[in-house]
Structures are given as structure tokens and as C-alpha cells.
C-alpha positions in Angstrom: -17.0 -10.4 21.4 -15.5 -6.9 20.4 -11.8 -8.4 19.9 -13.6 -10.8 17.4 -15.2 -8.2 15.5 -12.5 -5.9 15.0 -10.0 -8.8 13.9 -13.2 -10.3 11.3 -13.5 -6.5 10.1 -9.6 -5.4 10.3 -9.1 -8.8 8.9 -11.2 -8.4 5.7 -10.0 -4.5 4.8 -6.2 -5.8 5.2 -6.8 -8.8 2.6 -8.9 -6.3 0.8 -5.7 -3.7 0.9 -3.0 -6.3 0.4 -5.4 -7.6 -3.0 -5.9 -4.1 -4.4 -2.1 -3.8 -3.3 -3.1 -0.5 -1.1 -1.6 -1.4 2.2 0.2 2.1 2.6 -2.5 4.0 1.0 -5.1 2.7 2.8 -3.6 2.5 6.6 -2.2 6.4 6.0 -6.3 7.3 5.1 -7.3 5.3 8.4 -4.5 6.9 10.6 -6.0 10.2 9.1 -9.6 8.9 10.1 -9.1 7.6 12.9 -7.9 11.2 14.2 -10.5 13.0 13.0 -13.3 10.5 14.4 -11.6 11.1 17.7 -11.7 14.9 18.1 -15.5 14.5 16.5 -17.1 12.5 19.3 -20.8 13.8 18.1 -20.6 12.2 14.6 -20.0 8.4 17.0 -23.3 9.1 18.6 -25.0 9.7 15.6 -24.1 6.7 14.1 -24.9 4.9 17.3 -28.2 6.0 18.3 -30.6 4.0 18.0 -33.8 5.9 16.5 -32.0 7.6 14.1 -32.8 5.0 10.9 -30.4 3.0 9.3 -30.5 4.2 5.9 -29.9 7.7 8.1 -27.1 6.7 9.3 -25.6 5.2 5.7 -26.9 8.8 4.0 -24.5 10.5 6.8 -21.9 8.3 5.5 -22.1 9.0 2.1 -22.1 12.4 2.2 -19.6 13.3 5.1 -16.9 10.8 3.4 -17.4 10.3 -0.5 -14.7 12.5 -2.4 -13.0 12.7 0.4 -11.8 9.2 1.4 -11.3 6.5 -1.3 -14.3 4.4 -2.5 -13.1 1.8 -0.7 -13.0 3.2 2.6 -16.5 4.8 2.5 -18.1 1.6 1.7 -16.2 -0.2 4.4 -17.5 2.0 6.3 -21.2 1.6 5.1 -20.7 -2.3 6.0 -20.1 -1.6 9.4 -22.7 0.9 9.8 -25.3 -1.2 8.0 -24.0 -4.3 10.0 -24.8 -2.5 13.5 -20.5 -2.7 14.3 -20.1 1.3 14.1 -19.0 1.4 18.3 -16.3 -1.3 17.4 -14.8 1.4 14.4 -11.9 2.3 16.5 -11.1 -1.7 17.7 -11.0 -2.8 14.1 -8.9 -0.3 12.8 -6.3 -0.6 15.7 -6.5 -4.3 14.8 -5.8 -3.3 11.1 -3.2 -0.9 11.9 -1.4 -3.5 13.8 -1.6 -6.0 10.6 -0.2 -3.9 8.6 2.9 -3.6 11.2 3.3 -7.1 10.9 3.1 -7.4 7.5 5.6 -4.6 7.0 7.9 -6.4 9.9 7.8 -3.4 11.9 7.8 -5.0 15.3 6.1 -3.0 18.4 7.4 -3.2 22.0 6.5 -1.6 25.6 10.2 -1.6 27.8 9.7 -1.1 31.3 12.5 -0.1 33.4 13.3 1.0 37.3 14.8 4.5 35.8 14.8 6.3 32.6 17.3 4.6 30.2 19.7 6.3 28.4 19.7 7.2 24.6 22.5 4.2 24.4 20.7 1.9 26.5 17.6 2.3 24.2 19.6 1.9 21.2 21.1 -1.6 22.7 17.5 -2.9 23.6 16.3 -1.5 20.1 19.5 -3.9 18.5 18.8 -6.7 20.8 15.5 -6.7 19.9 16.0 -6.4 16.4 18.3 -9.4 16.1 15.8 -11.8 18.7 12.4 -11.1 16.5 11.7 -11.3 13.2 11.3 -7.4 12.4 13.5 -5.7 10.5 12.4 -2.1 12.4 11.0 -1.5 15.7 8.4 0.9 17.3 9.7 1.4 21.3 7.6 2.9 23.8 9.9 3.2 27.0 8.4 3.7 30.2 9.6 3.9 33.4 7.9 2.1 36.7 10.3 2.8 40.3 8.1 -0.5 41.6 10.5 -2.6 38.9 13.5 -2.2 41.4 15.8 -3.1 38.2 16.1 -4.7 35.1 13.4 -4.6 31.9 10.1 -6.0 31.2 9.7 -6.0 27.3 6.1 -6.4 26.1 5.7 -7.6 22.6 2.0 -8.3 21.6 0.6 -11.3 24.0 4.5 -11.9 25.2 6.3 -10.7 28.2 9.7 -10.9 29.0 10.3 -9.9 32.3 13.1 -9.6 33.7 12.9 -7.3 36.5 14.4 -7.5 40.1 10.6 -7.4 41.4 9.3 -10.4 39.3 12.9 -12.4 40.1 11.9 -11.3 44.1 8.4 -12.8 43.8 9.7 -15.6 42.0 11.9 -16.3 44.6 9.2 -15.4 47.8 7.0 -18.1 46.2 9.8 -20.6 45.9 10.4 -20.0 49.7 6.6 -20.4 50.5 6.5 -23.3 48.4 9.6 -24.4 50.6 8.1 -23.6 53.8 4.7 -25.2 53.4 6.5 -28.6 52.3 8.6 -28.5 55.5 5.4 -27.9 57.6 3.4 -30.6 55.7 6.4 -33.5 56.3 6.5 -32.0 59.9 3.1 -32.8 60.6 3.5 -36.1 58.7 6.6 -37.2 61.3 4.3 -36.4 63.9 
């Protein structure tokens, strides 16, 4: 339910920022937001709680936020206030942040490797990368997990490329099981 929310929200204020043609704008003011929301944990449970009254709650709104983020971001955030969605503020603005990435083709990938790669190794994933996906730059996080054995696992939104000695091992231990049980089961039918 919360992944729907944030993308009908995120959704709405990125065709909202692409109409008023305020992509940047808008997603450099949420960046900016979204930090200070974070280190302000108290301001959350104020707009959560439930006996403080709603028009409370859009008051706080008004006058913590007009002047200093745009018009349009105040009264987004007055919709999802008055809409009871406040606790899913930081979901739908990761979920906008993202669609702005894709619209600016700025691709975002997770590499996984056995050991630290090297700054040339990271530049040859970045270029293979570049020339397999449709973005024309790409946001790396490298991280490094000994369980891998070797090889890279690249994570790109919902897909997985994984190419790691420890998935190829499974793959291969499951082939054998598969293997083994089929030689047991025709045993058995000989018999």
C-alpha cells in the first residue's frame, strides 16, 4: 500500500514539475527538504499524531514552509497532510527523485564485488554500463561482499545481473541435486 502511495503522489508532483517545466527546481527544493525533515524528526510526529486537528496540522504547514519553499511545494505538501499520507512523505519523494533520474537518463546501479575494485575497474563497469542501458550518465554505488567469491552482481532498479562465482556455484549445486534426485527416482523405477 505505501509503494502505491508514494508512486500516485511522486507521480502527480513529477507531471506537475515536468508541466510547469520545474523538474530541476523542484527536485533540488525536495533534496533540500527532504534533509531537513530528516534531522527534524519532532516536526514528523506532529504531523502524525492523531489529536492534534487537521487544520492544526495544515496551519503548521503554512507557516513553517510559505516564503520559504515555492508555492507549489507548500501546497503539495498541504495535500498530503490534509489527505492523512504525511508518514509516506519520505517514500514519495524517493519515488519522485528517482523519476526525475529517469527522465534525465541518469541511470542508478548497486555493483557488488568479492574485493574492492579499482578506480579502472569502476570506470570499465561505469562504460559497460553506459553503452548496455539507455542512460547517458550513471550513479554507481560499489560495495564489496567477501561471500561473492568473484565476479559482479549489478543491481539496476527491479533487475539483477549476477554474475558472481557464488550464484554460478548454487546454480551449479542445484543442477547436481536436480541430477541426483532424477537418478534416484529412475533407480527406484528399475526396481
Amino acid at each position: 500500500m505505501a509503494k502505491l502511495v508514494s508512486r500516485t503522489y511522486g507521480d502527480a508532483l513529477f507531471e506537475l514539475a515536468v508541466e510547469e517545466n520545474r523538474v530541476d527546481e523542484l527536485s533540488e527544493e525536495i533534496q533540500v527538504l527532504t534533509e531537513i525533515l530528516e534531522q527534524n524528526k519532532d516536526f514528523e510526529k506532529i504531523m502524525v499524531h492523531p489529536e492534534i486537528p487537521q487544520e492544526t496540522k495544515l496551519q503548521v504547514i503554512e507557516d513553517v514552509f510559505k516564503g520559504r519553499v515555492s508555492d507549489t511545494l507548500t501546497g503539495f505538501l498541504r495535500i498530503v497532510a490534509a489527505k492523512g499520507r504525511y508518514k509516506e512523505l519520505p517514500g514519495i519523494f524517493a519515488y519522485f527523485t528517482a523519476r526525475v533520474k529517469e527522465y534525465k537518463k541518469i541511470g542508478v546501479a548497486e555493483v557488488t564485488s568479492a574485493i574492492p575494485l579499482t578506480g579502472v575497474q569502476k570506470q570499465k563497469v561505469e562504460q559497460k554500463l553506459l553503452q548496455t542501458t539507455p542512460y547517458e550518465t550513471m550513479e554507481i554505488e560499489y560495495k564489496v561482499d567477501a561471500a561473492k567469491i568473484g565476479g559482479l552482481m549489478i543491481r539496476i532498479g527491479d533487475r539483477v545481473v549476477d554474475g558472481t562465482v557464488s550464484s554460478r556455484l548454487a546454480a551449479l549445486t542445484s543442477c547436481l541435486m536436480k541430477i541426483s534426485l532424477e537418478s534416484e527416482k529412475e533407480g527406484v523405477q528399475a526396481s
